[in-house]
C-alpha positions as CSV (number, residue, x, y, z in Angstrom):
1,X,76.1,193.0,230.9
2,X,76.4,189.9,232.5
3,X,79.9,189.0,233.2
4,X,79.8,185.8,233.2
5,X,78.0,185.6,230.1
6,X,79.0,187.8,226.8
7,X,76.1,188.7,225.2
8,X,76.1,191.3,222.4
9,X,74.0,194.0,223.3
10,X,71.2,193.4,220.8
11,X,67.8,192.0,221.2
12,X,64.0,192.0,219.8
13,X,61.0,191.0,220.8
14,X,59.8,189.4,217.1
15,X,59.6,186.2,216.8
16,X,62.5,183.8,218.0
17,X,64.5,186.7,218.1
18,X,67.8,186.9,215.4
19,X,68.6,184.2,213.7
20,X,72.1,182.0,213.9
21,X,73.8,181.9,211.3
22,X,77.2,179.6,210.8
23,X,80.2,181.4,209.3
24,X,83.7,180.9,208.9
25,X,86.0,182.9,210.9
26,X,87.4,185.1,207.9
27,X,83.2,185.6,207.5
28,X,82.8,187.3,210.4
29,X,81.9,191.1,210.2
30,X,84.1,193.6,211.9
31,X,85.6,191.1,214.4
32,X,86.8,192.2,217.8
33,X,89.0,190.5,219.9
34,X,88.4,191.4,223.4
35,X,90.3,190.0,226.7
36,X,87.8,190.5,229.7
37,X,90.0,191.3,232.6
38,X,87.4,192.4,235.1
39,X,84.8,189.6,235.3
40,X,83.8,187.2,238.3
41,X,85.9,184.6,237.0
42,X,89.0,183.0,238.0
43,X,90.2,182.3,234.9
44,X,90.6,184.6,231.4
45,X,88.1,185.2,229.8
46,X,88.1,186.2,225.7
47,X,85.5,186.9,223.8
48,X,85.1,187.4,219.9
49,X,82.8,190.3,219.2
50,X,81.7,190.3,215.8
51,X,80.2,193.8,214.6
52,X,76.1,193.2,214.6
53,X,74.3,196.1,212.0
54,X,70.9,196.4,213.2
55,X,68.5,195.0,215.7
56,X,67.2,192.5,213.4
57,X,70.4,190.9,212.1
58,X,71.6,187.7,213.0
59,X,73.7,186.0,215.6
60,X,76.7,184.4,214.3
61,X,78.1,180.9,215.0
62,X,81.8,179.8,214.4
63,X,83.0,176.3,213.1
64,X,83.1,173.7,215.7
65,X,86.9,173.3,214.8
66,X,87.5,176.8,216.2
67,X,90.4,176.7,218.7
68,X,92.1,179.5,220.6
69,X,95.4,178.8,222.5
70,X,97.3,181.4,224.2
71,X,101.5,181.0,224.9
72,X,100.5,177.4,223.5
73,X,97.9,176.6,225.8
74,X,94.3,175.5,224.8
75,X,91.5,177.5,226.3
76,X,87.9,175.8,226.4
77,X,85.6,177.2,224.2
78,X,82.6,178.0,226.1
79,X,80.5,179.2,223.6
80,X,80.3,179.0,219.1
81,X,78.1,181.9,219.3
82,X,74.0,181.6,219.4
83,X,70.7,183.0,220.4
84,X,69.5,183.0,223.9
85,X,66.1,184.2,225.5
86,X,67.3,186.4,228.4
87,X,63.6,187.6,229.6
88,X,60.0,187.5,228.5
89,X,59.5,188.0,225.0
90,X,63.7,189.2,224.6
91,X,66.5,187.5,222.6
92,X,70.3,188.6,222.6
93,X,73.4,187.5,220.9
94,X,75.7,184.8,222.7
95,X,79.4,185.9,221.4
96,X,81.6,183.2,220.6
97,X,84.1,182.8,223.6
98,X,86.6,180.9,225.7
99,X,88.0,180.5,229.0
100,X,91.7,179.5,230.3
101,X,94.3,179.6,233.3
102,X,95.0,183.6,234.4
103,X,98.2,184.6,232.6
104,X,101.0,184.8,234.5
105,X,101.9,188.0,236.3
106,X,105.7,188.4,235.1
107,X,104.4,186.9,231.4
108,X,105.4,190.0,229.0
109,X,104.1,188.5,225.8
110,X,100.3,186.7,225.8
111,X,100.0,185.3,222.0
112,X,96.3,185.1,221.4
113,X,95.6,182.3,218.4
114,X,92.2,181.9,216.7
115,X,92.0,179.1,214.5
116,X,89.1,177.1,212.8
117,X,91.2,174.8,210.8
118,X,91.5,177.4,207.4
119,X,91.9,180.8,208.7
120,X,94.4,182.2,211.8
121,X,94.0,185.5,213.5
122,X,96.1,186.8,216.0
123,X,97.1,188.5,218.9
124,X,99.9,189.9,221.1
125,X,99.3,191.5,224.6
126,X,102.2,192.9,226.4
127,X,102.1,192.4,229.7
128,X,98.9,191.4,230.3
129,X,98.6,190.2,234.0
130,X,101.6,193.0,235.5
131,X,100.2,194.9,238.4
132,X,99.4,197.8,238.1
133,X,100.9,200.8,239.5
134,X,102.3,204.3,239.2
135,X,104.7,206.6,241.1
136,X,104.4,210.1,242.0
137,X,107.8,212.7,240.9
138,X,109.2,209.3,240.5
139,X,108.8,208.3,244.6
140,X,107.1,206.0,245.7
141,X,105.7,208.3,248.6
142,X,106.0,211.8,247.3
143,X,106.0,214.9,248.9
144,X,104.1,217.8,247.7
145,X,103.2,221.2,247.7
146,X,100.9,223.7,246.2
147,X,101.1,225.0,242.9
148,X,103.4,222.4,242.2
149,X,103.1,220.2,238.5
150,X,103.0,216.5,239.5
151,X,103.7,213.7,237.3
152,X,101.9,210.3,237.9
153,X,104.6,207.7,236.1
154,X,102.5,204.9,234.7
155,X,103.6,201.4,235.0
156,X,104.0,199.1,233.0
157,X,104.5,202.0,230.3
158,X,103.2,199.9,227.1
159,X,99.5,200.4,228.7
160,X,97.5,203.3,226.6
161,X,95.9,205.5,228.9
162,X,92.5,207.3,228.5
163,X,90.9,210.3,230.1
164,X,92.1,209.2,233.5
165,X,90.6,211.2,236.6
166,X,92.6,212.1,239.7
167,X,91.2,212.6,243.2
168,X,92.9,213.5,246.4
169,X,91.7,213.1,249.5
170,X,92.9,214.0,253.0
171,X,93.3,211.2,255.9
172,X,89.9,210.8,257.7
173,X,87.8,213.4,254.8
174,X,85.1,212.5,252.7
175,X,85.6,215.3,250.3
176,X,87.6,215.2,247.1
177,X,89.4,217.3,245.1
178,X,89.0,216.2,241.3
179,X,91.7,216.9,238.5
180,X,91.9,216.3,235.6
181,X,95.4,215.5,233.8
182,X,97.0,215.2,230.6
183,X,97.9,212.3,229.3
184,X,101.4,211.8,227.8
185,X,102.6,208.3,227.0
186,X,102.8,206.6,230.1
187,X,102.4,210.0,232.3
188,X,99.7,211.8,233.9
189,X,100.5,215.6,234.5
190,X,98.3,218.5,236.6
191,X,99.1,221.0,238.5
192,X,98.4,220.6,242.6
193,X,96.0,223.4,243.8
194,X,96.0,224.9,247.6
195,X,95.6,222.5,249.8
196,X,96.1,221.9,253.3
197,X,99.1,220.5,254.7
198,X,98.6,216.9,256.0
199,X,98.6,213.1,254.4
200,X,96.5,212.5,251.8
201,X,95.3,209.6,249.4
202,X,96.0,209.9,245.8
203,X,93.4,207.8,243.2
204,X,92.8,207.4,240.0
205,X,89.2,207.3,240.1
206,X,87.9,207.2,236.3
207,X,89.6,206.8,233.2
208,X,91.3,203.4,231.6
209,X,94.8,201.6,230.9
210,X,94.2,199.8,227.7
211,X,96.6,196.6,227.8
212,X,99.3,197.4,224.8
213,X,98.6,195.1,221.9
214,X,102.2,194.3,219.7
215,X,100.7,192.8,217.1
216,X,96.9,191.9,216.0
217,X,96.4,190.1,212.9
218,X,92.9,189.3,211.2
219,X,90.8,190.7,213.8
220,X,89.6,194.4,213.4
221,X,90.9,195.6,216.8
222,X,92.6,193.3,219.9
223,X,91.6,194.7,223.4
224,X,92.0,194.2,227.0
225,X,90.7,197.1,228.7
226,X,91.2,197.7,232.3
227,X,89.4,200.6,234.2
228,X,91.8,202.6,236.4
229,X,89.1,202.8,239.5
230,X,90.8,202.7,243.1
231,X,93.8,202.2,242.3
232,X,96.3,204.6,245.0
233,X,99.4,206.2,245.9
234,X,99.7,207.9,249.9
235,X,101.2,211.5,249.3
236,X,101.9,214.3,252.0
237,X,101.5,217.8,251.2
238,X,103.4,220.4,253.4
């Protein structure tokens, strides 16, 4: 998918391609609200991902009065929705979407609100922009040892974690070890096999932290994924 350009992943080679359709936003099938926090752009971006049945459905298009501020500030809608030719013969989906300043860091609350004038959906990221981070046995540069359980402390704790990945890696190697830990709230646990003694890099290498969502009203599901690749803690294991 292009990132800077949110296309649903739908296309045909009939014809035009789907047709556009205008709805209202409580018409919308199965919408999706979806903050893109990996893309090449500087600034959010959020995209409304209505659910599309089969390849020869139609592409939807929202009410020109449709509006989204977040915290109270206006975003620029970028697209209504529509039909685009993306290579010989090919038609896709355009989603309807928007793009704003980048939340602030220490914001804990992002409000999210959809409006086309009769209906308003809405929704409530916590802690959107934080950095993210974990700790190690709660240091910040652990010490380890093998055969010992290690917990990986998630932060900030209100992310939802899925099927994260663990690798470490000794100083000046190419070779990982892989592991493969449960998930509990805002912890990662495993058990620390033989390894020898030295510096090593700990990374979560697969896996994502889903932003948590407080409250999401009129939309089928509110998400701002964010996948947990590279990012590192430096252990030492005697």
């Amino acid at each position: 998918m292009n990132k800077l350009l949110p296309l649903l992943t739908l296309a045909t080679t009939v014809g035009c391609g789907p047709s556009v359709i205008d709805v209202s936003l409580k018409e919308l099938p199965s919408p999706v609200l979806r903050v893109e926090l990996e893309t090449e752009l500087g600034d959010e971006m959020v995209v409304i991902d209505p659910e599309q049945e089969d390849i020869n459905g139609s592409c939807h298009r929202v009410p020109d009065d449709t509006r989204l501020t977040v915290n109270g500030t206006q975003f620029k809608r970028e697209s209504r929705g529509d039909n685009v030719r993306v290579t010989q013969g090919y038609h896709t989906c355009i989603m309807p979407w928007f793009t704003g300043p980048r939340r602030p860091v220490d914001e804990t609350r992002s409000e999210f609100i959809v409006s086309d004038g009769e209906t308003q959906m809405r929704a409530v990221f916590q802690s959107l922009r934080a950095v993210r981070r974990f700790q190690v046995n709660g240091q910040e540069q652990a010490t380890l040892r093998g055969g010992q359980d290690v917990d990986l402390e998630w932060f900030p704790a209100t992310d939802r974690l899925e099927t994260p990945t663990v690798t470490l890696r000794a100083e000046g190697s190419t070779n990982d070890n892989y592991y493969f830990p449960q998930v509990e709230g805002a912890h990662m646990r495993f058990t620390l096999g033989a390894l020898p003694p030295g510096r090593y890099v700990l990374s979560l290498t697969e896996g994502t932290a889903h932003v948590g969502v407080e409250s999401c009203e009129g939309f089928t599901a509110c998400e701002a994924p964010l996948f947990l690749n590279g990012i590192s803690a430096s252990v030492v294991i005697e």
